[in-house]
C-alpha positions as CSV (number, residue, x, y, z in Angstrom):
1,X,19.6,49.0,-19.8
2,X,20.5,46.3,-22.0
3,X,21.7,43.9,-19.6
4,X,18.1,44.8,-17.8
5,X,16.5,43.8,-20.8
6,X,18.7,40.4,-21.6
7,X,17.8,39.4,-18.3
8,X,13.9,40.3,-18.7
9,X,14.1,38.5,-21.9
10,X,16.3,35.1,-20.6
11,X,13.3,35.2,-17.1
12,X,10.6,35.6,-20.0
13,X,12.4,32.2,-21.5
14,X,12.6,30.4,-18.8
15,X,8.9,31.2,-17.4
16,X,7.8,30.3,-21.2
17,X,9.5,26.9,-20.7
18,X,8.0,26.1,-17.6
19,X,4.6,25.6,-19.6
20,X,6.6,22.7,-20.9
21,X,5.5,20.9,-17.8
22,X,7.7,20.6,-14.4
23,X,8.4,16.8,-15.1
24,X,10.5,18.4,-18.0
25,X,12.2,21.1,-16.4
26,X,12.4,20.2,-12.9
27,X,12.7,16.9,-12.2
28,X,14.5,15.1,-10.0
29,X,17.0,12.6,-10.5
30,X,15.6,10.1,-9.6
31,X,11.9,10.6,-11.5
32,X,14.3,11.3,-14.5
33,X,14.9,7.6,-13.5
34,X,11.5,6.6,-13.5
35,X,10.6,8.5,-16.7
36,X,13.4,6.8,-18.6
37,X,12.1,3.4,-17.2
38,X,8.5,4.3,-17.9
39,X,9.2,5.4,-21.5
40,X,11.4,2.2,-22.4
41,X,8.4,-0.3,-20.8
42,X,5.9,2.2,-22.7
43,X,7.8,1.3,-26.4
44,X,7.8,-2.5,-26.3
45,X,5.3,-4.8,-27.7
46,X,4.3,-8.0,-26.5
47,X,5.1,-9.9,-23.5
48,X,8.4,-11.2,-24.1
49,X,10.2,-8.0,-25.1
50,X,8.7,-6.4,-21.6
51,X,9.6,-9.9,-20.0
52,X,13.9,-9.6,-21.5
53,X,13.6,-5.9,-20.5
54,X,12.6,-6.7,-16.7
55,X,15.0,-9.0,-16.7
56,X,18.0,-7.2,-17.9
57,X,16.5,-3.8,-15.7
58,X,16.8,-6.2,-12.4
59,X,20.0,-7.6,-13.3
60,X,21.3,-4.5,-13.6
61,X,20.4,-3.6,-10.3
62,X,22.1,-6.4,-8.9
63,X,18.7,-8.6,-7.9
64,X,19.7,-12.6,-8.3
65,X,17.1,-14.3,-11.1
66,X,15.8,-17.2,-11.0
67,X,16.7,-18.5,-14.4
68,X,14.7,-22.1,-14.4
69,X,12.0,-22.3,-16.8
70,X,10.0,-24.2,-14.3
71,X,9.6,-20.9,-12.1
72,X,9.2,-18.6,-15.3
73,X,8.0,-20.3,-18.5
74,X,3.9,-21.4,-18.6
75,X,1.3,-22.2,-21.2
76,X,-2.6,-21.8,-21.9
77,X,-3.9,-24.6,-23.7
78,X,-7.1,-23.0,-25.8
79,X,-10.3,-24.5,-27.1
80,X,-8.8,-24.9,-30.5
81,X,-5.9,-27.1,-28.7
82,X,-2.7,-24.5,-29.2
83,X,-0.7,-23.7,-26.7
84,X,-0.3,-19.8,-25.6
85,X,3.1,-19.3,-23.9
86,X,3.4,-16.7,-21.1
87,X,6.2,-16.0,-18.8
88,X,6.9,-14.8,-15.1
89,X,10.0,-12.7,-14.3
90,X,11.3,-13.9,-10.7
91,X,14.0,-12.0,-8.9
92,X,15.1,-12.7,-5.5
93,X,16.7,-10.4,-3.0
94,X,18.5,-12.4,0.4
95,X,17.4,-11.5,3.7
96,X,19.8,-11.1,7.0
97,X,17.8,-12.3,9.8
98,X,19.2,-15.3,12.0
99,X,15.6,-16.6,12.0
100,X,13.5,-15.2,8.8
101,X,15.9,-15.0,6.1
102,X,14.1,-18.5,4.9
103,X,10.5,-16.7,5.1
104,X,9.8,-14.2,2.2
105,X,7.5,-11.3,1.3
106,X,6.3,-11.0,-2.6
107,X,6.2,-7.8,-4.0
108,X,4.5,-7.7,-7.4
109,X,3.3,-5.9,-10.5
110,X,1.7,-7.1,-13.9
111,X,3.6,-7.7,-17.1
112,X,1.2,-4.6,-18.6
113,X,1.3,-3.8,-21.7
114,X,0.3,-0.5,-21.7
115,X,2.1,2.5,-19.8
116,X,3.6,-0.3,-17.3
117,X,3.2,2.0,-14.0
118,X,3.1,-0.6,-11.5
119,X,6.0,-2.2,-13.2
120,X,8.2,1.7,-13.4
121,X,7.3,1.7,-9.4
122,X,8.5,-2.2,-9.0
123,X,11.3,-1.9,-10.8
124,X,13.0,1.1,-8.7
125,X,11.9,-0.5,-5.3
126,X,13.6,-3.7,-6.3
127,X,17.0,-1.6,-6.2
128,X,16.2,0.3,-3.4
129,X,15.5,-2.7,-1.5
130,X,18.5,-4.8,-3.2
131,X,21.3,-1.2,-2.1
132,X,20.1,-1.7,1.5
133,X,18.9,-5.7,1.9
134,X,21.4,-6.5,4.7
135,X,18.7,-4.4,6.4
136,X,16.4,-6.9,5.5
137,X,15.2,-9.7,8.0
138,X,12.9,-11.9,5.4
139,X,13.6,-12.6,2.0
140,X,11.9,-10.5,-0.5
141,X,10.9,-12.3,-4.0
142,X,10.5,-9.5,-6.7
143,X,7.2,-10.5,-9.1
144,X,6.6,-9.4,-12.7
145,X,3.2,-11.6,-13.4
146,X,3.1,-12.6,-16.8
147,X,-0.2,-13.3,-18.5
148,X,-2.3,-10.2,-17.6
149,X,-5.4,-10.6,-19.7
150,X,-6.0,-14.9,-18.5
151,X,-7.2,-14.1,-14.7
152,X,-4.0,-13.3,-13.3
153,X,-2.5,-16.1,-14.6
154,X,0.8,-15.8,-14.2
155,X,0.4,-15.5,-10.3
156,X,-1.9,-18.5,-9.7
157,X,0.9,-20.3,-11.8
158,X,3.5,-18.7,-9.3
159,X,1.9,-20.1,-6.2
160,X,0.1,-23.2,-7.2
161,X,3.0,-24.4,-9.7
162,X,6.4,-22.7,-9.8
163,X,7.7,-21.9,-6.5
164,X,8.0,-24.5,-4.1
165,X,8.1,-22.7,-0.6
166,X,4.5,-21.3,-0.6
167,X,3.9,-21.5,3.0
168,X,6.8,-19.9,3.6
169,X,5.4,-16.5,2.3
170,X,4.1,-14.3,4.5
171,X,3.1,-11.7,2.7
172,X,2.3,-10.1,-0.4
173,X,2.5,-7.0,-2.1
174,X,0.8,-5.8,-5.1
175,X,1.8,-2.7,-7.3
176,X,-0.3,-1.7,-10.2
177,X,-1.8,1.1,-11.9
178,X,0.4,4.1,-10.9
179,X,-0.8,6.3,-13.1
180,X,-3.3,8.4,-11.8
181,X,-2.7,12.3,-12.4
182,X,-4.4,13.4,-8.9
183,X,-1.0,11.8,-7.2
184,X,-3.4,9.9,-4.5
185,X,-2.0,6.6,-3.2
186,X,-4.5,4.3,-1.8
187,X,-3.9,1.2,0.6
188,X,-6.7,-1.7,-0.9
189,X,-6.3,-4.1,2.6
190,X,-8.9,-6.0,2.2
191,X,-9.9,-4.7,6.1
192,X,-6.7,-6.7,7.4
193,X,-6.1,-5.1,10.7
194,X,-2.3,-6.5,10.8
195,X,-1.5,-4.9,7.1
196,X,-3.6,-1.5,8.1
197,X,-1.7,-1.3,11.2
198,X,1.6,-1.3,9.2
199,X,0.1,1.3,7.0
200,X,-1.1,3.2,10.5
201,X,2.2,2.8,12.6
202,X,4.4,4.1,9.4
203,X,1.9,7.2,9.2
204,X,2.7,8.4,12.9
205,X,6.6,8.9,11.1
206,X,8.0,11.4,8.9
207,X,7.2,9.9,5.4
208,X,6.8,11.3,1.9
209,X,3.2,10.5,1.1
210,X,0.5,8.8,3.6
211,X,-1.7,6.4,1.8
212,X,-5.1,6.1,2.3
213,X,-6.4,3.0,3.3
214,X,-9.8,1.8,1.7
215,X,-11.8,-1.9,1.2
216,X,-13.5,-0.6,-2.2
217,X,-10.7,-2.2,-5.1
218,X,-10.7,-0.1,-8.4
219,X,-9.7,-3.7,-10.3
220,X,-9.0,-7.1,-9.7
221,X,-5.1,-7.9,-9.5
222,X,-2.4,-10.7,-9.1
223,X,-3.4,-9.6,-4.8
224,X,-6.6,-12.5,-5.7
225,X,-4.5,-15.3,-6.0
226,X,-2.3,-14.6,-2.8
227,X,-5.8,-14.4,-1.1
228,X,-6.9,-18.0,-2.7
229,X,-4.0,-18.9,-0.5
230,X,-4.3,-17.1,2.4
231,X,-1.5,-15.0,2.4
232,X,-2.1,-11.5,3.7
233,X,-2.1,-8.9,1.0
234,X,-2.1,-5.4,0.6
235,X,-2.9,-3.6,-3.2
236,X,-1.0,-0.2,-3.3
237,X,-2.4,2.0,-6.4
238,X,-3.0,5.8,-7.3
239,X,-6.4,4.8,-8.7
240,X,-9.7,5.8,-7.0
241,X,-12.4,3.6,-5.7
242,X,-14.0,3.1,-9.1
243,X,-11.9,5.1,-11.3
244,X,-9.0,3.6,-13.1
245,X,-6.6,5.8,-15.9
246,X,-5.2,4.8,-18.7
247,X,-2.8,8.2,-19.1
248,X,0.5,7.7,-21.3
249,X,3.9,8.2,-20.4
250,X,3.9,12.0,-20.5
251,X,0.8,13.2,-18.0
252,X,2.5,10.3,-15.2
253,X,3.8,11.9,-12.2
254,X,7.6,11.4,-11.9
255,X,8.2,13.2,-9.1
256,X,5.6,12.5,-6.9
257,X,6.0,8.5,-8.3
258,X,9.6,8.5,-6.7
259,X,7.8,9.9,-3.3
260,X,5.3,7.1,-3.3
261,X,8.5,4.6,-4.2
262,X,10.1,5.7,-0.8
263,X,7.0,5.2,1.1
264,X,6.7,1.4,-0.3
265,X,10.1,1.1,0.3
266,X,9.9,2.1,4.1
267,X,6.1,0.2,3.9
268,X,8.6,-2.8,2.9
269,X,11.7,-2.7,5.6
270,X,8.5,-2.5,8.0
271,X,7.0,-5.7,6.9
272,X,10.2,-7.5,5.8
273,X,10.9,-6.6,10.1
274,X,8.6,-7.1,11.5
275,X,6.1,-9.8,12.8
276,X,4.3,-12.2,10.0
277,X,1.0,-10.3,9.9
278,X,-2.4,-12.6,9.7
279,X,-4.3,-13.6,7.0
280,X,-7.8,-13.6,9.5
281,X,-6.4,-11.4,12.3
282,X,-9.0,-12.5,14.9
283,X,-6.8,-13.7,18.1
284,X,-3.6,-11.9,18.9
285,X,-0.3,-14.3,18.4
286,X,-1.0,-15.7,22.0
287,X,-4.5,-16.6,21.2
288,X,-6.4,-14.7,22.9
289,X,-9.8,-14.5,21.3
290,X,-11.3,-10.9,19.9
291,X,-15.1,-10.6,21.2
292,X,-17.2,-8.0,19.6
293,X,-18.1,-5.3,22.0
294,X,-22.1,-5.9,21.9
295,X,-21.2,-9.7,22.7
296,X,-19.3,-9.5,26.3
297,X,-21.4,-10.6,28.7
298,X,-20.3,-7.3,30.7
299,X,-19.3,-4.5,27.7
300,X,-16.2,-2.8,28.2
301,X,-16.5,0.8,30.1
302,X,-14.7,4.2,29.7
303,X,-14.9,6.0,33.3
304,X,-17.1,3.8,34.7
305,X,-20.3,4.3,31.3
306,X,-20.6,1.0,28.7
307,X,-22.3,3.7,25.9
308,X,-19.7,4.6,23.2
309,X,-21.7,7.7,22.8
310,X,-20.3,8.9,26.5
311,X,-16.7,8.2,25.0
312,X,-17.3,10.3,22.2
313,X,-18.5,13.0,24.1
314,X,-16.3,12.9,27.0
315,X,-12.9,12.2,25.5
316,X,-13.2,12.1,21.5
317,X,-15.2,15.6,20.8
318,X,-13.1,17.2,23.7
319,X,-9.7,16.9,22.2
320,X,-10.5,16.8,18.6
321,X,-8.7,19.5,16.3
322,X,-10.3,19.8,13.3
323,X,-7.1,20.1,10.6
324,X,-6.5,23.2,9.3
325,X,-6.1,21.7,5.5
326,X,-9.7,20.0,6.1
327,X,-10.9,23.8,7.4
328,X,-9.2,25.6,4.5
329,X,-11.0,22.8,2.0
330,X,-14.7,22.4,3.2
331,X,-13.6,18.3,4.1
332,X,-16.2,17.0,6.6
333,X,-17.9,13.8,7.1
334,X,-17.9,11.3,9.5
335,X,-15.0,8.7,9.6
336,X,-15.6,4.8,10.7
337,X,-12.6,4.0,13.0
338,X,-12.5,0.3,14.5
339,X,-10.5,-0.3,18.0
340,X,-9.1,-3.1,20.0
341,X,-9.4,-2.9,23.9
342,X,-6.9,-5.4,25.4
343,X,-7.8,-7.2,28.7
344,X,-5.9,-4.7,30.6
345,X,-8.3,-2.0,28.7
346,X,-5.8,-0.3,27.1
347,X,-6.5,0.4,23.6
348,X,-5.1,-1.1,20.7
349,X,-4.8,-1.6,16.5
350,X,-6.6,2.2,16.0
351,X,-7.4,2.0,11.7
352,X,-9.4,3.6,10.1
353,X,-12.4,0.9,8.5
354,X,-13.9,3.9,6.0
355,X,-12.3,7.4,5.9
356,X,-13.0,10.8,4.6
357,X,-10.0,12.3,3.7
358,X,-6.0,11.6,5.4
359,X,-6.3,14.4,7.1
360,X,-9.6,13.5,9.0
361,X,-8.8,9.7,9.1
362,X,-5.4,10.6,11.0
363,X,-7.0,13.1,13.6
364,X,-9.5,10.6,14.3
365,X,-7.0,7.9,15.0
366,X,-4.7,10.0,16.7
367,X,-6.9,10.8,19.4
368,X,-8.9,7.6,19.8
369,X,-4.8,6.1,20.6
370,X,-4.8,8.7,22.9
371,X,-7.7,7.3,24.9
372,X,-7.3,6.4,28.6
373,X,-7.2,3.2,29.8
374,X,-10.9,1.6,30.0
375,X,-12.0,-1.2,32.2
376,X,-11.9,-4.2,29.5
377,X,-15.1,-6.5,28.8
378,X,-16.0,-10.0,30.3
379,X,-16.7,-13.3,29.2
380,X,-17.5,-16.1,31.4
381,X,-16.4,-13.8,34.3
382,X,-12.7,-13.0,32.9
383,X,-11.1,-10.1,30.9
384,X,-11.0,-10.4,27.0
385,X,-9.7,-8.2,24.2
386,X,-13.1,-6.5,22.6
387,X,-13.3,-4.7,19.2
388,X,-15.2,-1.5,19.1
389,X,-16.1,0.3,16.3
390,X,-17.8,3.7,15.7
391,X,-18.3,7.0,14.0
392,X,-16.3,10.4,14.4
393,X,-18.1,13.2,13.2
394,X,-16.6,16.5,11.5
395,X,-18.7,19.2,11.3
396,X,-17.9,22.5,9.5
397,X,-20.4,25.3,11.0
398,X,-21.6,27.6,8.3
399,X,-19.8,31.0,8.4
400,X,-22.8,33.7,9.4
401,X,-23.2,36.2,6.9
């Protein structure tokens, strides 16, 4: 009986303590990493202390620095005629490839000075990426912006100032604001087909979370100056179209923040890989033009019909499963999916241009690359690659009573 009741009393404990929080209890590893990281950034005041701290976190995980003050050291000249300092902390991480270890992709966060979430994620990634870079083809530069409240300053000074091999970069990308408690991550594209198909062809693969990809930003970021350039850029954050959180160290997500880390870090090796992606994807690399689908001078056709509405209702609404987690929520809605149909009519670069919900986006796509082949469009009497885009409707029926 006693030993009964120890054991009630030690299960009472430990049930007590899980009201503690499961970040506390049951973490793992490696968000005790990210915790530890978070709550160091979290205590330091003013850009330099975060800027020595960066510094000494990457070289500790083994990422080269550039140590100029030409690449990291910049000033603000004010109205009153002083000088504000900021700096840039610049780490670089080799690539392996015979041909693109001299092109790099940027991978970024600001200097924040508040909970520092985009800087916890870029800081772990940079390691990740640094313990496995012989698998890398390009060169990745690792970015912590300074200047954060002058217009993304420190990036602008980055690209138009400090680092000599601008057009070498193919791509960039941008880590901020982490810090949402609803554990969303959300893919800010700015509608580039070549970045959502990354983000499209990693989400056909096991991975730990799937963003979702979306054109609405929840804030401007260092992503605007890469833009100003032309360099294709994607904006990873857990904030929501419109909603951005300011929580402290203690309500972040630890363990789902390492999950999302591996996802970027795959998202990474896939970009680092593969081909340069465009900044205005409108030709494919050969130069074949893309032609809108209402302006082919014959429209493309699926079994022999040119109305997208007889695709829908023939091959879409046939083998569409509505997902059991949309089912078991109430999620409906109708989801905007553009696709490419090459000159051999098979169909191409499925995303998703405004979703609902992952789970209705990725049905929608997964079907529509399904598709048959259809006979492409014409222009000027030969086949051309067409884009087509169009609605697919999920509709919950009401339960009778």
């Amino acid at each position: 009986m006693k030993r009964l009741t120890l054991f009630i009393c030690t299960l009472f404990i430990a049930l007590s303590a899980g009201a503690q929080g499961y970040n506390d209890l049951f973490a793992s590893e490696e968000a005790m990493s990210f915790r530890a990281t978070a709550d160091s950034l979290a205590a330091l005041k003013g850009e330099d202390a975060l800027a020595d701290f960066v510094s000494r976190s990457l070289a500790g995980r083994g990422v080269d620095l550039y140590e100029s003050s030409d690449y990291t050291s910049f000033g603000i000249r004010r109205e009153s005629g002083d000088t504000t300092t900021f700096r840039n902390v610049i780490g670089w991480i080799p690539g392996y490839g015979r041909q693109l270890h001299t092109r790099y992709i940027v991978i970024g966060a600001r200097l924040a000075s508040n909970n520092a979430s985009g800087l916890t994620v870029l800081l772990n990634l940079a390691e990740k990426l640094n313990t496995n870079k012989v698998l890398l083809q390009r060169s990745v530069i690792i970015a912590a912006f300074g200047g954060e409240e002058e217009a993304c300053a420190g990036s602008w000074y980055f690209l138009n100032r400090a680092f000599p091999e601008v057009g070498r970069i193919d791509a960039y990308v941008n880590l901020d604001l982490f810090d949402n408690p609803n554990r969303g991550l959300y893919a800010y594209s700015a509608s580039n087909a070549d970045m959502n198909h990354i983000v499209n062809a990693l989400a056909t693969t096991l991975q730990p979370v799937r963003p979702e990809i979306t054109t609405s930003e929840p804030a401007s970021s260092d992503h605007r100056s890469f833009y100003a350039k032309e360099i294709p850029s994607i904006f990873f954050t857990t904030a929501e179209p419109g909603k951005i959180y300011r929580s402290g160290t203690d309500a972040m997500e630890y363990d789902e923040m390492s999950r999302q880390c591996e996802y970027l870090y795959n998202f990474s090796l896939s970009l680092a890989n593969g081909p340069a992606p465009r900044f205005k994807p409108d030709t494919d690399p050969s130069g074949t033009p893309l032609v809108a689908f209402g302006d082919c001078d014959t429209k493309p056709t699926f079994f022999g019909v040119s109305d997208p509405s007889f695709f829908l209702s023939r091959w879409v609404y046939v083998y569409l499963r509505y997902p059991q987690y949309a089912i078991d929520n109430g999620i409906r809605g109708r989801v905007l999916v553009s696709f490419v149909i090459d000159e051999k009519g098979k169909v191409r670069d499925v995303e998703v241009v405004k979703g609902v919900h992952p789970s209705l986006d990725n049905e929608a796509i997964r079907v529509i690359e399904a598709s048959p082949d259809w006979k492409p469009g014409l222009m000027g009497g030969k086949p051309v690659r067409s884009q087509l885009s169009l609605y697919v409707e999920f509709k919950l029926k009401k339960a009778k009573k």
